[in-house]
C-alpha positions in Angstrom: 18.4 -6.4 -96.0 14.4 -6.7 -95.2 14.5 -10.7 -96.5 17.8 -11.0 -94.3 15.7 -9.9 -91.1 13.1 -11.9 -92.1 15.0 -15.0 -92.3 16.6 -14.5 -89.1 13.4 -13.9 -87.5 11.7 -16.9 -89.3 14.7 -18.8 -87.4 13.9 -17.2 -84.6 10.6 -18.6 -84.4 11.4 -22.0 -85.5 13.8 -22.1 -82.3 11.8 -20.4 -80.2 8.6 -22.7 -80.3 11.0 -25.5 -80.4 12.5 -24.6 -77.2 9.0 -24.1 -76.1 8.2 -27.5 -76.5 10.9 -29.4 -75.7 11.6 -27.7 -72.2 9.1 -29.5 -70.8 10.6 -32.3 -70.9 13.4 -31.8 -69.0 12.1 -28.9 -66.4 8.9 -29.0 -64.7 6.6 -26.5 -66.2 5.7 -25.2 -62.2 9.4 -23.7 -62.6 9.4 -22.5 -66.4 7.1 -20.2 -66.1 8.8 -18.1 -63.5 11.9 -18.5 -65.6 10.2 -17.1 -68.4 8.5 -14.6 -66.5 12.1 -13.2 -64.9 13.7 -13.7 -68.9 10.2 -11.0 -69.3 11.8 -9.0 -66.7 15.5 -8.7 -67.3 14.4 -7.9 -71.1 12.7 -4.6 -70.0 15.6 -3.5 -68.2 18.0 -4.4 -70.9 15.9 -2.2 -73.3 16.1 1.1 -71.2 19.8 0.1 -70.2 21.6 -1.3 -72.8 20.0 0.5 -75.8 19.1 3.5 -74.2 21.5 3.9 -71.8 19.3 4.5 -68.8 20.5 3.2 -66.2 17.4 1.9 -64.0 18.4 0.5 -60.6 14.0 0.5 -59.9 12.9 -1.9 -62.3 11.7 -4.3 -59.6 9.4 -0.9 -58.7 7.6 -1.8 -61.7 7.7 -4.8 -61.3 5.9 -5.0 -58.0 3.6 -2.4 -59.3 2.6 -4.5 -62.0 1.9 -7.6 -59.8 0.4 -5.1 -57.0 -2.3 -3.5 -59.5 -3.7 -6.9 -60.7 -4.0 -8.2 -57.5 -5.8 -5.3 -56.3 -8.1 -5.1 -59.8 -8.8 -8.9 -59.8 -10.1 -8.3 -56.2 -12.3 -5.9 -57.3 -13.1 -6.8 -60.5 -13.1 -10.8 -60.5 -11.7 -11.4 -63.9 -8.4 -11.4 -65.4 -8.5 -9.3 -68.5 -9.1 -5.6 -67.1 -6.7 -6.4 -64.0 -4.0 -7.7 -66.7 -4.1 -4.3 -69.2 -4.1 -2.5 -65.8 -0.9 -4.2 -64.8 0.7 -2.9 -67.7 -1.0 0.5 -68.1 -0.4 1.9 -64.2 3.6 0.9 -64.0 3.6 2.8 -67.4 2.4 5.8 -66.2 4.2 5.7 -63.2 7.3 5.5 -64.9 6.2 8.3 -67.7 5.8 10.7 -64.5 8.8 9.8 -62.9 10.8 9.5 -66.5 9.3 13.1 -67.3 10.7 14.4 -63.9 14.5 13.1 -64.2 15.2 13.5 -67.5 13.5 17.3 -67.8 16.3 18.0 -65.0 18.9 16.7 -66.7 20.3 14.1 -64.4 23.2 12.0 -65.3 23.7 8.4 -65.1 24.4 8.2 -61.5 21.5 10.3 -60.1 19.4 8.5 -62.0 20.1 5.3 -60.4 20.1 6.7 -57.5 16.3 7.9 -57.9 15.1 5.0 -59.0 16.2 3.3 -56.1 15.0 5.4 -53.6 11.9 5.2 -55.0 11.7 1.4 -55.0 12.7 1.1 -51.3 10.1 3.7 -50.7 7.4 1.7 -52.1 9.0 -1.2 -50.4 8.8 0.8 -47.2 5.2 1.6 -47.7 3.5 -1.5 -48.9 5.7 -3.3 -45.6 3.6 -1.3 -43.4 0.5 -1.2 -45.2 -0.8 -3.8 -42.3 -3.8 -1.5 -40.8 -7.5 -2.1 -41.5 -6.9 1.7 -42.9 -4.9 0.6 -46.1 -7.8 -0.4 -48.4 -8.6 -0.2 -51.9 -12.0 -1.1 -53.0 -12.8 -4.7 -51.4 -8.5 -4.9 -51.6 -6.5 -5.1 -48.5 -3.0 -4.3 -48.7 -2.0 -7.1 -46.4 1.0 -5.0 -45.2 4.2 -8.0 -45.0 1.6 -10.9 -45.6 0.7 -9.6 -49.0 -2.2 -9.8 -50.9 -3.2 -13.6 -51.3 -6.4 -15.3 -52.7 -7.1 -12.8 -55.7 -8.9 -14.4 -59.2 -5.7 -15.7 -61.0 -5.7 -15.7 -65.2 -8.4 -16.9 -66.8 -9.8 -17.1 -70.7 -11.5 -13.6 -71.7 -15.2 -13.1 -71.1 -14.9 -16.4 -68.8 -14.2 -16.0 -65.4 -14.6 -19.7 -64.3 -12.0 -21.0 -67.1 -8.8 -20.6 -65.0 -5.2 -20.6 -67.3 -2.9 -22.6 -64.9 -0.3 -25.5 -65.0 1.1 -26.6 -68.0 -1.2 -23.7 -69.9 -0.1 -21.0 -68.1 3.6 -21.8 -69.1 2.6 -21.9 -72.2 1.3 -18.4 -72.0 4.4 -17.1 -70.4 6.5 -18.4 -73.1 4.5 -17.0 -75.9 4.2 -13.5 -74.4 7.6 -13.5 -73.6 7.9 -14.1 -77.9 5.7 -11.5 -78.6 7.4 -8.9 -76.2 11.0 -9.8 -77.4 9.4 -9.5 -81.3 8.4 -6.0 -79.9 11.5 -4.7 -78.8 13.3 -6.1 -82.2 10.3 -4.1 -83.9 10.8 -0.9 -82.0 14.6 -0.8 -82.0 14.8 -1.5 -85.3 12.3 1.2 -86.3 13.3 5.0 -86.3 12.9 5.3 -82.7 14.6 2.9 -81.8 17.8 3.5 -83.6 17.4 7.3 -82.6 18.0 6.2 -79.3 20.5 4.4 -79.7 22.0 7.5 -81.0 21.2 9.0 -77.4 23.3 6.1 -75.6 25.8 6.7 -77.8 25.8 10.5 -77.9 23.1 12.6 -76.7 24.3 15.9 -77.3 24.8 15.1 -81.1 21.2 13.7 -81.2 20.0 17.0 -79.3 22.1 19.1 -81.9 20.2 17.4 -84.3 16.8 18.0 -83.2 15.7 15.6 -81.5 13.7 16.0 -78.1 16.0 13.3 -76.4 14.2 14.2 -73.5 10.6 12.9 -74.9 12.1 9.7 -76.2 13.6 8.7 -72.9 10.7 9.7 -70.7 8.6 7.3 -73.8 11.7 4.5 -73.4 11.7 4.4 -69.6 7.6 3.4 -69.7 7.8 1.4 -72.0 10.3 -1.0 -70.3 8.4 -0.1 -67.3 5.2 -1.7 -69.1 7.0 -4.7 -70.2 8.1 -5.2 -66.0 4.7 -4.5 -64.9 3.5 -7.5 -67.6 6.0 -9.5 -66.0 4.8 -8.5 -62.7 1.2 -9.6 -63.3 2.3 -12.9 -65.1 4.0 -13.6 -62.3 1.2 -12.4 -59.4 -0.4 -15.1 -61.7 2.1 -18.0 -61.3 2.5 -17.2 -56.8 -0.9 -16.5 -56.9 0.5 -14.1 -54.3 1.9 -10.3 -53.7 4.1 -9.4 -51.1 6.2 -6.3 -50.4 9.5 -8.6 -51.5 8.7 -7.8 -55.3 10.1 -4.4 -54.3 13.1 -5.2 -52.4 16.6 -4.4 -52.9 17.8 -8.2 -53.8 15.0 -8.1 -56.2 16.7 -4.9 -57.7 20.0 -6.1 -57.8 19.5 -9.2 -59.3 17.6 -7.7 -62.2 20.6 -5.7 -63.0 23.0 -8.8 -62.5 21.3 -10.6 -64.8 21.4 -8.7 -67.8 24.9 -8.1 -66.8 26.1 -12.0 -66.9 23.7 -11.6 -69.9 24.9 -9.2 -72.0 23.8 -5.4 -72.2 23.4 -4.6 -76.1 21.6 -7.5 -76.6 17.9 -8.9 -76.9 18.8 -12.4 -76.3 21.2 -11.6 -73.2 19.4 -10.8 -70.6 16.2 -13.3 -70.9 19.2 -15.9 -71.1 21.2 -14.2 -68.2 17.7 -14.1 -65.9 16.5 -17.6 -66.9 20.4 -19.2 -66.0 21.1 -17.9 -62.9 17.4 -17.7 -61.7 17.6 -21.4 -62.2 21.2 -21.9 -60.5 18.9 -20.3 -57.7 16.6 -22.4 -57.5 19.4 -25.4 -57.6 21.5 -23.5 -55.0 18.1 -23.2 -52.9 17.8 -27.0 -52.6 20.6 -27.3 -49.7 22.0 -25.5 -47.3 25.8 -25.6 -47.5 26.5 -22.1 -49.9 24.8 -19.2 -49.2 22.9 -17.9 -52.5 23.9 -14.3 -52.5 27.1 -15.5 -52.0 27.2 -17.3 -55.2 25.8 -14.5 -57.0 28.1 -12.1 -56.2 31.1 -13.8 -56.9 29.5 -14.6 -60.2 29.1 -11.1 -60.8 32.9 -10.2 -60.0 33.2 -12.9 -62.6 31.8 -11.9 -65.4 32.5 -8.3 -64.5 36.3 -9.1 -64.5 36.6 -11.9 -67.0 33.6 -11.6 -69.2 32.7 -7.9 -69.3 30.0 -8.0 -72.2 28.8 -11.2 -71.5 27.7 -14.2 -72.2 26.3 -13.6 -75.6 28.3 -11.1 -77.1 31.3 -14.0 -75.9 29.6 -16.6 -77.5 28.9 -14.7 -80.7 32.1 -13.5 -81.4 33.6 -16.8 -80.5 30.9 -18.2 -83.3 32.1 -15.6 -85.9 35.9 -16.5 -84.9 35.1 -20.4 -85.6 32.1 -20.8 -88.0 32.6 -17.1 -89.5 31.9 -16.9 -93.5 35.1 -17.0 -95.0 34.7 -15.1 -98.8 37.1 -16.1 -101.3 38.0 -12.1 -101.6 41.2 -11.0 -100.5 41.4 -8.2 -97.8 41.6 -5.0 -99.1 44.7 -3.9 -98.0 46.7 -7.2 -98.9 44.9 -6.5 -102.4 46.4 -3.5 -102.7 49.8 -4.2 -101.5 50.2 -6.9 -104.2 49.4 -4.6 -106.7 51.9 -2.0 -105.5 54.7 -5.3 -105.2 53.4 -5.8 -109.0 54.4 -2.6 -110.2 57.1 -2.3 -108.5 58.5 -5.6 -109.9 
């Protein structure tokens, strides 16, 4: 089994830095990188959603929070390195207290989602009106709807004036978004990770068992909220500005339609199911004739009507249908009928 996984991730690799490379060539790196960045994104939902059946409709909280804090720190500090571990560390927390909160009351499915978006379009609500002279944090000004522009963008550790940007920040994306999606195929395939699993599948059988389910989602929920508030800051990096639309509601939504069109269950799904239709976006943005939320939606009633586990599960069953290995053993069943049609004759 272990030299099984390791060929698949060896594969995984191989196509990965080959994809890495060749894009290039046929998409301008400027619009990669936030392709990568939203693949970043849609893979921290589908963690807490599809395998731990969390369903998160504030992911873009973290988001924002992720992108807010290092604009903020770089302000203040005028490096990249602090601000970035920041980015990560503050949407982690956030999400630990609020995790902590929702599941120690027991909340199903629905309430949950219906938390986590209030509490995005609270933060939405208050970093929109953050405009005053008042809202200040250090030598950071909230900017209220303008945002927070003109903060110190990546740069190499321990030297501030050696800027990552342009082709090397794609580059940077791509192999963080590697290492992320290698860390979610570490952690679900630990003991954690299949535990919960379990809790997606059946969390009162997991709780029977033993288990704080409790403490392992409040620990899922921040981690995928980590992951978002990477993203967040990779991304703060790549606009080189912060505004309150990180924490809207489209942002929301479209976060959950990607990994939707994507395919929930799946690693691969939703960085393909972000970096497809965020791209169709961009296309769609070009003219002037279809509305873009238009085209999203009926997408959605698409996939949700024709497609329901989506694009990869589809594709990977249609794979094992055509290409399947075919062994030269019999089913058992037919087996065993032949021998009963032996003795019998």
């Amino acid at each position: 089994m272990s030299r099984s996984w390791g060929r698949q991730d060896a594969a995984t690799i191989v196509a990965a830095l080959v994809l890495i490379w060749l894009m290039p060539l046929l998409i301008s790196t400027y619009t990669l990188t936030v392709l990568v960045i939203y693949g970043m994104l849609a893979l921290s939902l589908g963690l807490i959603w599809g395998f731990g059946g969390i369903l998160c409709f504030g992911q873009a909280a973290f988001f924002g929070l992720g992108a807010y804090t290092y604009a903020i720190a770089a302000i203040n500090v005028g490096e990249s390195t602090l601000p970035m571990i920041l980015a990560v560390i503050v949407p982690a927390l956030f999400a630990a207290l609020l995790g902590a909160m929702m599941f120690c009351g027991r909340l199903t499915d629905v309430y949950l989602g219906v938390i986590t978006l209030v509490v995005t379009l609270i933060l939405f609500k208050f970093v929109n009106s953050s405009a005053g002279p008042q809202y200040v944090i250090g030598e950071a000004r909230l900017g209220g709807f303008n945002g927070i522009p003109g903060f110190h963008t990546l740069n190499i550790p321990g030297q501030p004036d050696e800027y990552i940007w342009g082709d090397a920040l794609y580059y940077v994306c791509a192999v963080a978004l590697l290492a992320v999606y290698f860390l979610v195929t570490w952690l679900l395939r630990s003991s954690f990770g299949r535990i919960a699993i379990g809790i997606r599948e059946n969390e009162t059988r997991v709780s029977l068992m033993g288990y704080d389910v409790r403490a392992r989602k409040t620990i899922l929920f921040a981690i995928g909220a980590a992951i978002a508030g990477l993203a967040g800051a990779l991304f703060a990096n790549w606009g080189e500005i912060v505004t309150p639309g990180l924490f809207s509601l489209g942002q929301s939504a479209e976060i959950i339609i990607w990994c939707i069109v994507g395919g929930l269950g799946t690693r691969l799904g939703p960085i393909i199911g972000a970096a497809g239709l965020a791209y169709l976006k961009f296309l769609l943005g070009q003219q002037s004739l279809i509305d873009n939320t238009l085209i999203m939606g009926i997408i959605l009633v698409l996939f949700v009507l024709f497609l329901p586990k989506g694009i990869v599960p589809a594709v990977a069953s249609l794979w094992k249908a055509s290409f399947g290995r075919r062994s030269g053993r019999k089913p058992a069943g037919r087996r065993h009928m032949r021998r009963v049609d032996s003795a019998n004759g």
